[in-house]
C-alpha positions as CSV (number, residue, x, y, z in Angstrom):
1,X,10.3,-24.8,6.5
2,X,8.2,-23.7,9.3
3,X,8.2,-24.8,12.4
4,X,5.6,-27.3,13.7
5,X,5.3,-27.0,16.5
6,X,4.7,-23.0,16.3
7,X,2.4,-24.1,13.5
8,X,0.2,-26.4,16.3
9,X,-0.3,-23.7,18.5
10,X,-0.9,-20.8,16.1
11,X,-3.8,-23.1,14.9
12,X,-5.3,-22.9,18.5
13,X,-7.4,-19.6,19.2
14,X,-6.2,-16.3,19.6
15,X,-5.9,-16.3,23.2
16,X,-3.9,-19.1,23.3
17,X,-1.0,-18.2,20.7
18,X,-1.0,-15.0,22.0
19,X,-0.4,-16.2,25.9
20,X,2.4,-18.5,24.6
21,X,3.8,-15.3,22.5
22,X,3.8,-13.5,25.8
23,X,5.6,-16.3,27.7
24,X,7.9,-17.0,24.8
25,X,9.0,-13.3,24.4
26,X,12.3,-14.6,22.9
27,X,11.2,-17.0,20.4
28,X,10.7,-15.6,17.0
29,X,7.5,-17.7,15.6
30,X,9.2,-19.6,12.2
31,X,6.0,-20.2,9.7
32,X,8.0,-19.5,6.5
33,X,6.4,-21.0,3.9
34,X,3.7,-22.8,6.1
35,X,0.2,-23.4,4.3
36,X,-2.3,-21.1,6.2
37,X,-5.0,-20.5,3.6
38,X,-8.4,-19.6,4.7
39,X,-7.2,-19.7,8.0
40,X,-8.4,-17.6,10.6
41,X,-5.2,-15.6,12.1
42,X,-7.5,-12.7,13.5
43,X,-6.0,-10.5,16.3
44,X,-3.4,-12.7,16.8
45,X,0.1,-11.2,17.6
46,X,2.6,-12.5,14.5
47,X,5.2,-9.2,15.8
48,X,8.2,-10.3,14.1
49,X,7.1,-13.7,12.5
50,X,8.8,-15.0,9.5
51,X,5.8,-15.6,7.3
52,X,8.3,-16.1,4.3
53,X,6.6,-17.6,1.2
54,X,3.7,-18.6,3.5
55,X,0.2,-19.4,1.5
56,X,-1.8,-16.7,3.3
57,X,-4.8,-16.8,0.8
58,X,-8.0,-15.7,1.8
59,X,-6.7,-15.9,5.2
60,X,-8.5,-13.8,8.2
61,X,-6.1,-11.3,9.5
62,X,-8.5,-8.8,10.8
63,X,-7.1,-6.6,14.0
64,X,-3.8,-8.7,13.7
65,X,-0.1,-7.7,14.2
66,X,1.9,-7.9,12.1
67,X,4.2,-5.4,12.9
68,X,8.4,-6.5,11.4
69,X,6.8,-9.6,10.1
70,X,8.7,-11.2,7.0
71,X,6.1,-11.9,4.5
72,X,8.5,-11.7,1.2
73,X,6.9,-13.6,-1.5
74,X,3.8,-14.5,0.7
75,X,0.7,-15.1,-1.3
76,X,-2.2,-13.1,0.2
77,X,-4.8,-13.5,-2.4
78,X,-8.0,-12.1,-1.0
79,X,-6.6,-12.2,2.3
80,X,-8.8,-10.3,5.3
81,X,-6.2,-6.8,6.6
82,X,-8.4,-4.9,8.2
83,X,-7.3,-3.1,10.3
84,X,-4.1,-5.0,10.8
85,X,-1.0,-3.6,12.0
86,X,1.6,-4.0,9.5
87,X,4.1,-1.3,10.4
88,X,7.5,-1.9,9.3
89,X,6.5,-5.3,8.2
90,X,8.5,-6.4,4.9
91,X,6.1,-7.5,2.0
92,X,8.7,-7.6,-1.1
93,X,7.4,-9.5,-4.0
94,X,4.0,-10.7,-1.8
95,X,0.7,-11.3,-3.5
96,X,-2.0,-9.2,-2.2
97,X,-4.4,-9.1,-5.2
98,X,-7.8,-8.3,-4.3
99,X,-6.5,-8.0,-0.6
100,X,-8.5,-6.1,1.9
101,X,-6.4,-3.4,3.6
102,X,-9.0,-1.4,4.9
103,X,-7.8,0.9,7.8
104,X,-4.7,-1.4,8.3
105,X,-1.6,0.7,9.8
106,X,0.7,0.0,7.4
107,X,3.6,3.1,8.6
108,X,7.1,2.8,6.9
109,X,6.0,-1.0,5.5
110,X,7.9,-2.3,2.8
111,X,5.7,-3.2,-0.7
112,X,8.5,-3.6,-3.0
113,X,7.6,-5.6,-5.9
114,X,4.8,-6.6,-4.4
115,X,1.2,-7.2,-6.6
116,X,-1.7,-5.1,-5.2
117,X,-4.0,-5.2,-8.2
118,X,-7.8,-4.9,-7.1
119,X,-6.6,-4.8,-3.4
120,X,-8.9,-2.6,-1.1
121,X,-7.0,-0.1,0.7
122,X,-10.0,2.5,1.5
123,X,-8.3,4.0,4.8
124,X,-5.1,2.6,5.3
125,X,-2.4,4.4,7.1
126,X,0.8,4.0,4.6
127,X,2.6,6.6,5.7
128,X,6.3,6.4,4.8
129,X,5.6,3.0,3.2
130,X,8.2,1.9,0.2
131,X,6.1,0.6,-2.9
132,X,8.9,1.9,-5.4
133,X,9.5,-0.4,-8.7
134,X,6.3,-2.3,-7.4
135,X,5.2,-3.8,-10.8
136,X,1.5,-3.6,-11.2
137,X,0.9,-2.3,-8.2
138,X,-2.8,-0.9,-7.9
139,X,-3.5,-1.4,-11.1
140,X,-7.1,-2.3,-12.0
141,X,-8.9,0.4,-10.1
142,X,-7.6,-0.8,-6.5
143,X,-9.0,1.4,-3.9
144,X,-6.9,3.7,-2.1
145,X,-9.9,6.3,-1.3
146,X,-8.7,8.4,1.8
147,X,-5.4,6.2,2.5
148,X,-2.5,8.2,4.1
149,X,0.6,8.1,1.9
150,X,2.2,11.1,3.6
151,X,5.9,10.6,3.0
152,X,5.6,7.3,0.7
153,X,7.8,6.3,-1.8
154,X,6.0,5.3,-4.9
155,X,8.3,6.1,-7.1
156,X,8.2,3.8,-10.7
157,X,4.3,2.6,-9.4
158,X,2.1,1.7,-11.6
159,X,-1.0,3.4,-10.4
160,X,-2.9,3.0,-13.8
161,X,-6.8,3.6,-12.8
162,X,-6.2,3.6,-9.4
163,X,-8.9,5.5,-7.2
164,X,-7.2,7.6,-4.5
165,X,-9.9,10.8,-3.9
166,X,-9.1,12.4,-0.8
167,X,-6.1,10.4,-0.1
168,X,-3.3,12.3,1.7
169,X,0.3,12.2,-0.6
170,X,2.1,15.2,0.9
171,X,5.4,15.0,0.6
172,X,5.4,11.4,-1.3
173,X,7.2,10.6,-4.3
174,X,6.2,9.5,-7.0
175,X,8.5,10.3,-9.2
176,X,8.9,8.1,-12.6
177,X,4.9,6.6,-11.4
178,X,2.1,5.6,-14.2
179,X,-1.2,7.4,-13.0
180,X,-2.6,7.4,-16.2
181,X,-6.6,7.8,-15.3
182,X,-6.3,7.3,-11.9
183,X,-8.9,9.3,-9.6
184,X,-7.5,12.1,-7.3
185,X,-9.9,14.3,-7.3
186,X,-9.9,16.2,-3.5
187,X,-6.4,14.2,-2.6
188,X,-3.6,17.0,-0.9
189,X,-0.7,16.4,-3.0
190,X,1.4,19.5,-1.1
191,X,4.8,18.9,-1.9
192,X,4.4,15.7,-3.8
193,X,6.9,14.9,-6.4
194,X,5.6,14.0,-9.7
195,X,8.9,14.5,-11.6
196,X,8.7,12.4,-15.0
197,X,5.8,10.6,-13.9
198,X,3.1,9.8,-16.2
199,X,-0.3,11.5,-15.1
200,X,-2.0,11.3,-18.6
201,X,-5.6,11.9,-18.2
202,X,-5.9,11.2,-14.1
203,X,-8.5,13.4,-12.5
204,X,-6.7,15.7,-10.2
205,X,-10.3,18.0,-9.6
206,X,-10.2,20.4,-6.7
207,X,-6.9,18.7,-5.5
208,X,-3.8,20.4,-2.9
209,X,-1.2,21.2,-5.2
210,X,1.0,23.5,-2.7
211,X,4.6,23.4,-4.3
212,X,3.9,20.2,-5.9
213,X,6.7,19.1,-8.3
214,X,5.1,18.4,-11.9
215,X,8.3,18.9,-13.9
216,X,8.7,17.0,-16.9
217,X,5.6,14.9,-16.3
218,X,3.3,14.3,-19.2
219,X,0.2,15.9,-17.8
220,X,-2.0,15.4,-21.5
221,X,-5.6,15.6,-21.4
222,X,-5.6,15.6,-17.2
223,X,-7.9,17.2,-15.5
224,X,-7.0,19.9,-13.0
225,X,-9.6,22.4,-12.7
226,X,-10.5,23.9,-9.5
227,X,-7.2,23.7,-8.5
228,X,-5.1,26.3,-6.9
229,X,-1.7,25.8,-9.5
230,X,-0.2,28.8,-8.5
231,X,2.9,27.3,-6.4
232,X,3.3,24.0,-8.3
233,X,6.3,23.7,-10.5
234,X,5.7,22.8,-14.5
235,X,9.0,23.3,-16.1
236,X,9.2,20.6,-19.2
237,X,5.7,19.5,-18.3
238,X,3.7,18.2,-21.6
239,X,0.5,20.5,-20.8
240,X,-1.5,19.3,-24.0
241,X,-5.0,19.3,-23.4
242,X,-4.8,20.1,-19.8
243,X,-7.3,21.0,-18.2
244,X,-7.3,24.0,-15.7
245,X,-10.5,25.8,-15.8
């Protein structure tokens, strides 16, 4: 149960929650499970808050930090990211369909089981994030255009029709993950692990694929030409219909 009186202030304007944040370095702002839909949260500093099961729906969290905030099973349905700071933050299990996470720092953050259907990542930061067994997770054509996912773990993802040209995966893993049509046309997958994943009919055009690790993945009917294949592994790879010129 959150606390109210760190719920009364937070309602007040940015500058205010913020100067009592910087005179109350010590206290640890409890909203878990506090109802904060459509509120506006913008640039407000939430370092460290437990946000727990909070109702974050179509909230406004443009610019704000949320750096180590507890936000398992939050619901942030439609909720406004931009450009938030959400490094290290834990987001296991949360709700962030249709969520807009537009150029939001999201380095080493923790999506584990969390729902990120139709969400709007188009320049997020992700490096070193943790979305493995994440259950639907950018499924329904989310946008991940340009996203850094350098180091991520998104192993077991379901990345079914998820649109990630020019994103950067180098060195991610994404080993076991469902790409099946997903766009990656222009994305640098150096050193990415696809081992066993499912990349039937994704759209890999022009794409990095320096040392990439394709074995055993089912690579049917995918699309790969104009791509330099010459240092990616394919041992047990299902090749069917591939396309590489």
């Amino acid at each position: 149960m959150a606390n109210q009186d760190h719920l009364l202030v937070l309602r007040r304007s940015a500058t205010e929650w913020n100067a009592w944040r910087e005179q109350n370095r010590e206290s640890i702002p409890d909203l878990a499970a506090a109802d904060l839909t459509g509120v506006d949260l913008g640039e407000r500093n939430l370092r460290f808050a437990s946000l727990a099961g909070a109702k974050l729906d179509h909230a406004h969290l443009f610019r704000a930090n949320l750096s180590y905030a507890h936000l398992e099973r939050a619901s942030l349905v439609g909720a406004d990211l931009r450009e938030a700071t959400l490094k290290g933050a834990f987001l296991h299990f949360a709700d962030l369909r249709e969520a807009h996470l537009g150029k939001a720092n999201a380095q080493g953050t923790s999506f584990v089981g969390a729902d990120l259907k139709k969400a709007n990542g188009h320049g997020a930061f992700l490096s070193g994030a943790l979305f493995s067994f994440a259950p639907e997770i950018n499924a329904g054509s989310a946008d991940l255009r340009e996203g850094d996912f350098t180091d991520a773990d998104l192993s077991n993802a379901d990345l079914r029709g998820a649109d990630v040209r020019s994103a950067n995966l180098r060195c991610a893993n994404l080993r076991g993950a469902d790409l099946r049509r997903a766009l990656l046309a222009h994305a640098d997958l150096s050193s990415t692990i696809f081992f066993q994943a499912d990349v039937r009919g994704a759209h890999l055009v022009a794409a990095r694929v320096e040392r990439t690790d394709f074995r055993q993945a089912d690579l049917r009917n995918a699309d790969l030409r104009q791509t330099d294949c010459q240092t990616a592994l394919f041992d047990g790879a299902n090749l069917s219909k591939t396309k590489f010129y």
